[in-house]
N, C-alpha and C positions, 0 to 999 in steps of 0.2 A: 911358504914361510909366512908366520903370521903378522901383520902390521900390529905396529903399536897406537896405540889411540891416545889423544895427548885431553885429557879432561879438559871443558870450554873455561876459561877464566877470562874475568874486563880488567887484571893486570897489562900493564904497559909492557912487559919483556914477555907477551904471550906471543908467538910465531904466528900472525895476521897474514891472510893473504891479499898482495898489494893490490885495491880497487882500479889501478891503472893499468896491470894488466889484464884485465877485465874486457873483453869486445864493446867495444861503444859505452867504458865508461869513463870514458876521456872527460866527452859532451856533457855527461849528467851531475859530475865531479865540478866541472869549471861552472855548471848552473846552480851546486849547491851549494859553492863557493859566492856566488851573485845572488844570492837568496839566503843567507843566512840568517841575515833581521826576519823575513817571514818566510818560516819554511814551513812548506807546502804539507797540507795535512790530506787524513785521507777522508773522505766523505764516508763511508761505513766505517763504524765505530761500535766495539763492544757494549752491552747496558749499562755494566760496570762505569767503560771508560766516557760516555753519553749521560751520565748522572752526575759523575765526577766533575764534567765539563760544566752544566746546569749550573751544579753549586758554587764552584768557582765564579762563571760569570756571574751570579745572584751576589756573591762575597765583592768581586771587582765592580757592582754596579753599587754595594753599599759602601767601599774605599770612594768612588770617583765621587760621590755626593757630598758637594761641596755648603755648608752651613751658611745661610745669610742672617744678616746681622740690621738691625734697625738703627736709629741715630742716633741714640746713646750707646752701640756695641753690643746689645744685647742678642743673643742669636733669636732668630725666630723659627719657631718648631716649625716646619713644612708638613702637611697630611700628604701621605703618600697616595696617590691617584687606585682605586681598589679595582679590579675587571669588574666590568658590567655582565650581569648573565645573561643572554642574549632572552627576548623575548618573541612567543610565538604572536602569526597575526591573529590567532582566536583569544589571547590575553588582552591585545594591546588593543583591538576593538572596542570602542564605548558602545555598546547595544543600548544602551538605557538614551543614548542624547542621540542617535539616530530612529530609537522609536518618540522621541520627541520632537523630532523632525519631519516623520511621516504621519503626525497629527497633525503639526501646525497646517502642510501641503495640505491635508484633508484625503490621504491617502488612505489614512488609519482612520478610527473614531476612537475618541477619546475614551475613556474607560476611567472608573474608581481606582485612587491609589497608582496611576500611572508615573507621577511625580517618586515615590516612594520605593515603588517595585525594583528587585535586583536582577538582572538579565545576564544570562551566559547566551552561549549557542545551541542549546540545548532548550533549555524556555523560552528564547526569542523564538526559535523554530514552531512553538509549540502555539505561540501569541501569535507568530504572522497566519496559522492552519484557521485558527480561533477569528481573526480577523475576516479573512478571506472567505469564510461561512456565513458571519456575519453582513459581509458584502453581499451578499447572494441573495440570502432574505430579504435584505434591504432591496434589491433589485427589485423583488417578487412584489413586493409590497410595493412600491413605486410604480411595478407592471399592473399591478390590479387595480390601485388606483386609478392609473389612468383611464382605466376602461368604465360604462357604464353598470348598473349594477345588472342586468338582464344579461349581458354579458357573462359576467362572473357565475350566474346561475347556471347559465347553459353551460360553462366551462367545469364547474364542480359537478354536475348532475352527470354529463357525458364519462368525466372520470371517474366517479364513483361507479361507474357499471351500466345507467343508465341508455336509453334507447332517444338518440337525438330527437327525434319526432314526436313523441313523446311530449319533450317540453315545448316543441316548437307548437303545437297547436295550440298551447296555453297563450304563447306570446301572440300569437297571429291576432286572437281573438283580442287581447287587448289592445293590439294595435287598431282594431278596429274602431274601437271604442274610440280609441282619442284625435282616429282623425272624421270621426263626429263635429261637425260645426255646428255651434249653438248660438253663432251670429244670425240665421234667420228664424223663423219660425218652427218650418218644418223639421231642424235636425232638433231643435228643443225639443217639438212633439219627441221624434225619436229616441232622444235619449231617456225621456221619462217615462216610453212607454216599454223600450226594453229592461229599464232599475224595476221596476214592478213587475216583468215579464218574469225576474230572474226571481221574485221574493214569490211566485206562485200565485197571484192575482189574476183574477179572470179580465176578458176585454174588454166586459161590462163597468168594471169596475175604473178602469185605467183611463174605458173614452169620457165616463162622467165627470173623473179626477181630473182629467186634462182640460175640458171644457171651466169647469168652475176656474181655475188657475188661469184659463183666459182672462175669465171674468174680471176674474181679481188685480188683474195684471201681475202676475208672479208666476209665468210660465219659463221666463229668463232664469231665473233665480233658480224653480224646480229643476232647470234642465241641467244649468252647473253645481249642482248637487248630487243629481243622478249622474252625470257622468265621469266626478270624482270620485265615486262612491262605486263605481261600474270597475272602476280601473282598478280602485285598493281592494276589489274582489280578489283580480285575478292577479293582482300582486301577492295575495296574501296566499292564493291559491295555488301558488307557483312556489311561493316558498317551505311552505308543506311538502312539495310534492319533492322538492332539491333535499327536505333534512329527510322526508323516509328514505329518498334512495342511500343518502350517507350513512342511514343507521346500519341499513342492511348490509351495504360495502362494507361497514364494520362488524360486523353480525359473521359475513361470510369469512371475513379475512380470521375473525379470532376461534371460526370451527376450521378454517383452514391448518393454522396454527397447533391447533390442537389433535389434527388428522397429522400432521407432520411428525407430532412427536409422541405417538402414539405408532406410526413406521418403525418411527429411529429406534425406538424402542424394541420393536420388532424386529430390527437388524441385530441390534446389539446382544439381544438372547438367542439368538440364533445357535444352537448347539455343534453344528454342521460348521459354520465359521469359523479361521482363527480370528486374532484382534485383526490385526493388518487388511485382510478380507474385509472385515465387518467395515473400519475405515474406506479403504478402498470403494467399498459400494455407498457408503453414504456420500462420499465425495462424485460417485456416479450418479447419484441422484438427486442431490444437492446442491451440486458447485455450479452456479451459476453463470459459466464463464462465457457463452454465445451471446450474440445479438444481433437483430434482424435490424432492417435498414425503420421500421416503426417504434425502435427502441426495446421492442419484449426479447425477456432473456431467456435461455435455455440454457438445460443443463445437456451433461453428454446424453441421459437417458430422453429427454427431450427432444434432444435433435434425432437420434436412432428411430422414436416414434413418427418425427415427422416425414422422417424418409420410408418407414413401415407403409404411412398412408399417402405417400403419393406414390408408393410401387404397388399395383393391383395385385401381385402375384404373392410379394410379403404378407398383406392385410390379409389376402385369403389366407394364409398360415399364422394369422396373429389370430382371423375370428375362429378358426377350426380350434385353436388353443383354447380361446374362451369357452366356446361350446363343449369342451371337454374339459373345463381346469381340472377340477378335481382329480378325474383320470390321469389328467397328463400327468400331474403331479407325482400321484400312486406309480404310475410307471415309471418316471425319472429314478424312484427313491428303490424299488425292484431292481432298475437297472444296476443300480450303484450298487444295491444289495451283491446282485449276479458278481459281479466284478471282483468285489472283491473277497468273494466264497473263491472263486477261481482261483486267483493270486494266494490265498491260501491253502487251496487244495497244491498248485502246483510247490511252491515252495517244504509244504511239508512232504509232498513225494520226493522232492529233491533230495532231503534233509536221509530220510527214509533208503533210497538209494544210494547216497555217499556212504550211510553207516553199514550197507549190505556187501557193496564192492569195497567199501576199504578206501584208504585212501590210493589217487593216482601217484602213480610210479612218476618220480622229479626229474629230469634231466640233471646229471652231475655235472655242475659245472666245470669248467675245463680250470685247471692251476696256475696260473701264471709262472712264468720262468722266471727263474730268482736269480741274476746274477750274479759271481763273485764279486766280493770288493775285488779295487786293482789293488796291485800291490808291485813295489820293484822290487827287481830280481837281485839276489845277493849275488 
């Protein structure tokens, strides 16, 4: 027998079923009886009903604001308080008054237009790189100063390529000279008779020159002459000798330079190559990413050689390579030849045989079992 359904209507003579006989809803009834004034909402809310809410409160918060009035009645407009939009630390940072404060310490050095200039994180990053280089020179310069200038010579000459010994016999010699004493007689003699020894004068000439200088009493005088004159020799002598070797350390570095890319070059046309390869090997022979405990760099091709020449067994297969480049070479490029005549001889016989047999016979694959739908039985 079919039930009747009675359409939902919120008329009062609608046939309700009564919440009290409901299981436990006695308890809930008698609470929302005690709860009327606030009754209890639900925490999830539709968007609809979460937007509706918003606006309402935003409506109930412009009813609640209550107008104030000054001493004659007059209301006074209140500004409404606006949201602050929160600020990052990289905004709110003054860079420009903390690099004004790493001059004042004397951390920084001042610089042109420092007052003026505009700083983010980005060009502060880029000034403190600029500084901190600047520090460094500054050190160097402060290092070399302190030093004497024979010092500084033998330090440039050593780095430019030179051979320590080299400059040290220059200085020897002039140390000699000055520790020449020309408070008595006899180092007078000496020193006047090596300043003319040095200008090509014979002994004949030197023991006459010295005697009359007795005569005269100006043997003093000759002798601190000759031994200033002795020393700004081999100063001058030394100095020479410090700028040829830096011409030539510059001489070598700029055919260095020019042998380098004059390789790269040679990598890069390389027909045999792709890009990535061609890359790949210059960064093999370029990237100078080792270093030994004396500071010199290597690259990966670098260090490979060093281990060639401290294994006896490799070098002997590095010189037999040399003594045959060219050979070798020729045969690498045969080889490769060989290979791949091969690969194509094999492939087109392949080709060649598929098309004679025909193709192979497939395995049928097996059909899958196809279910009936179910279905109830009448």
């Amino acid at each position: 027998m079919p039930i009747e359904m009675t359409p939902f209507s919120f008329e009062e003579d609608t046939n309700l079923v009564d919440i009290n006989t409901l299981p436990a809803a006695t308890s809930k009834a008698e609470s929302q009886e005690e709860s009327k004034e606030t009754p209890p909402t639900s925490t999830k809310q539709a968007p609809s009903q979460a937007a509706a809410i918003d606006i309402n409160e935003q409506e109930n918060e412009e009813d609640d604001f209550e107008p104030v009035y000054d001493i004659l009645g007059k209301p006074i407009v209140q500004e409404q308080k606006k949201e602050e939009t929160p600020t990052s630390v990289e905004d709110s940072f003054d860079y420009k008054q903390f690099t004004k404060y790493l001059i004042e310490k004397g951390t920084w050095e001042d610089f042109e237009g420092s007052d003026e200039i505009d700083l983010n994180a980005e060009s502060f990053a880029e000034l403190g790189q600029a500084q901190a280089k600047r520090q460094i020179e500054k050190a160097k310069i402060e290092e070399r100063e302190s030093r004497d200038v024979t010092t500084n010579q033998l330090i440039d000459f050593v780095s430019s390529g030179g051979k320590m010994d080299d400059l040290l016999a220059n200085i020897k010699e002039q140390r000699d000279i000055e520790s020449i004493s020309i408070e008595e007689v006899d180092g007078q003699e000496e020193a006047v008779r090596m300043y003319y020894e040095s200008l090509d004068r014979d002994k004949r000439w030197i023991d006459k020159h010295i005697s009359k200088l007795k005569d005269d009493d100006e043997l003093a005088d000759e002798a601190k002459f000759s031994k200033d004159k002795l020393v700004e020799v081999y100063q001058t002598e030394r100095e020479s000798i410090v700028k040829e070797q830096q011409e030539i350390a510059k001489d070598r570095q700029l055919r260095e330079q020019a042998f380098i890319k004059a390789v790269k070059s040679q990598i890069y046309s390389d027909k045999d190559l792709v890009d990535r390869d061609k890359k790949e090997f210059d960064k093999f022979v370029y990237d100078y990413k080792y270093q030994d405990e004396s500071g010199n760099k290597y690259s990966e091709f670098g260090k490979q050689f060093l281990e060639i020449q401290n294994d006896p067994k490799k070098y002997y297969k590095f010189q037999k390579m040399i003594k045959n480049f060219d050979a070798y070479e020729e045969k690498t490029k045969t080889e490769n030849k060989a290979k791949a005549e091969v690969f194509s001889f094999i492939k087109k016989n392949a080709e060649t045989t598929a098309g004679i047999m025909g193709e192979l016979p497939q395995k049928e694959n097996k059909k899958e079992k196809v279910l009936a739908p179910f279905r109830f039985n009448k």
